[in-house]
C-alpha positions in Angstrom: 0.0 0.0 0.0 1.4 3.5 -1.2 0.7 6.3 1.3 0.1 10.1 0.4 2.0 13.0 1.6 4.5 13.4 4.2 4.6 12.0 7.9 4.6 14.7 10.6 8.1 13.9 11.4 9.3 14.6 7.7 7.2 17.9 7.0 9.3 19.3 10.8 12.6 18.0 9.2 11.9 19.9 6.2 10.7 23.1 7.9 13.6 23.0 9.8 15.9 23.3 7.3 14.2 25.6 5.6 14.5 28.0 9.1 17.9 27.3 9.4 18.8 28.5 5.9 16.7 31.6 6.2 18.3 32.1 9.1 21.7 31.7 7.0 21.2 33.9 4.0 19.0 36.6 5.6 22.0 38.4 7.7 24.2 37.6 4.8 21.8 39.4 2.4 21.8 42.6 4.8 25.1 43.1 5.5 26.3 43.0 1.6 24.9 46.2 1.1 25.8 48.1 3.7 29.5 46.2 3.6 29.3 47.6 -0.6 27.6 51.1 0.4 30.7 51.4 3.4 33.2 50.5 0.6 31.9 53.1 -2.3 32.2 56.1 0.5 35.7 55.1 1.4 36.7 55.1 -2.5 34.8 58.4 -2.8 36.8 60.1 0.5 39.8 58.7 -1.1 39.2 60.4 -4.4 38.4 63.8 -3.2 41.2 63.6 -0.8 43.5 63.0 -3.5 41.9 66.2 -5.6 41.8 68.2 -2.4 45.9 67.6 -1.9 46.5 68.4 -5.9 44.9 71.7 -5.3 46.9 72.1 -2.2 50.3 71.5 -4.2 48.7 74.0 -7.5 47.7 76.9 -5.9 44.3 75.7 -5.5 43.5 74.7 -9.0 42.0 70.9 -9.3 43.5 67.9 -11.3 41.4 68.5 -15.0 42.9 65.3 -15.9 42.1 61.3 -14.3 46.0 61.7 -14.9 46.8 64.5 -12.7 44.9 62.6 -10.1 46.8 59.7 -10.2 49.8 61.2 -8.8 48.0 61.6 -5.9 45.7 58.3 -5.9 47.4 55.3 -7.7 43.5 53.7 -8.4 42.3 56.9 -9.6 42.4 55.4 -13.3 40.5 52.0 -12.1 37.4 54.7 -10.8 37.5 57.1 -13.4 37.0 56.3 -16.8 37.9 60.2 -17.8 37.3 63.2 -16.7 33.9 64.0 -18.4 31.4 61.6 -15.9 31.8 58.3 -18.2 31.3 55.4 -15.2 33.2 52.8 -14.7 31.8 49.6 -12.7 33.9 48.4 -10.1 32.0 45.8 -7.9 28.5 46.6 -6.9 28.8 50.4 -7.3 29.2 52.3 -10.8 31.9 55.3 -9.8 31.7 58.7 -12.4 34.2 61.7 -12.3 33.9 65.3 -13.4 36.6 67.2 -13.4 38.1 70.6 -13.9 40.5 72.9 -12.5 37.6 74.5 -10.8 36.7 71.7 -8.6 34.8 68.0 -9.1 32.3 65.9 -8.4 32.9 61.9 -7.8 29.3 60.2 -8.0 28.8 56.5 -6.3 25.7 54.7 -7.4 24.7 50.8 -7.1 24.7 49.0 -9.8 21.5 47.3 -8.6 19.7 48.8 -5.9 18.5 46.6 -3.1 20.5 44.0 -1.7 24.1 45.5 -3.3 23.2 49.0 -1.9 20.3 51.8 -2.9 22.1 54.9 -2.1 23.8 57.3 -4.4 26.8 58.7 -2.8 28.4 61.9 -4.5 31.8 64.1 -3.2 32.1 67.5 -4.4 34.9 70.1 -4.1 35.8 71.3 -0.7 35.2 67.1 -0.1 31.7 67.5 0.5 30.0 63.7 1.2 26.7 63.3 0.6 24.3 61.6 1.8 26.5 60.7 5.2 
């Protein structure tokens, strides 16, 4: 005789393991994004650190070049496609620079928003951050 369905003791197996890897990939899920947003400020802060200390050594005019910049910031080129705002995708976040010798603007933005991050980050001259 064939029986129908699952016992009592196999449908509690089952929903155990189903808990167990929520309870797994959940945390995981949630701390990508912030671990990704964390990591596109810190490149940004980076970036306009580097501008800030050109204009410091130029009497205060700013890199107009992703060259100029890379005196100051090795990875400036892997960020900055050119100085004009094309992106460039490095991990979850798409990076853009604009730049002139009368300032800049570095621009963070996830690639996909949700789980990889939903916040556009942008540093201007003077190394304004925003949003914080």
């Amino acid at each position: 005789m064939f029986r129908k369905g699952f016992t009592l003791v196999e449908s509690i197996i089952i929903l155990t393991i189903i808990v167990l890897l929520t309870v797994i990939v959940v945390p995981y899920l949630t701390t990508s994004g912030k671990i990704n947003a964390t990591t596109a400020k810190e490149i940004l802060r980076k970036l306009s650190v580097a501008a800030e200390n050109y204009a410091t050594s130029h009497s205060g005019a700013y890199p107009a070049r992703v060259a100029e910049l890379t005196d100051f910031i090795a990875s400036a080129g892997s960020y900055c496609a050119n100085a004009t705002g094309a992106t460039t995708v490095m991990g979850e976040y798409s990076y853009a620079c604009t730049l002139s010798e009368d300032g800049y603007t570095f621009t963070a933005s996830p690639v996909i928003t949700g789980t990889n991050g939903s916040v556009t980050y942008t540093a201007t001259t003077g190394g304004v951050l925003t949003p914080l």
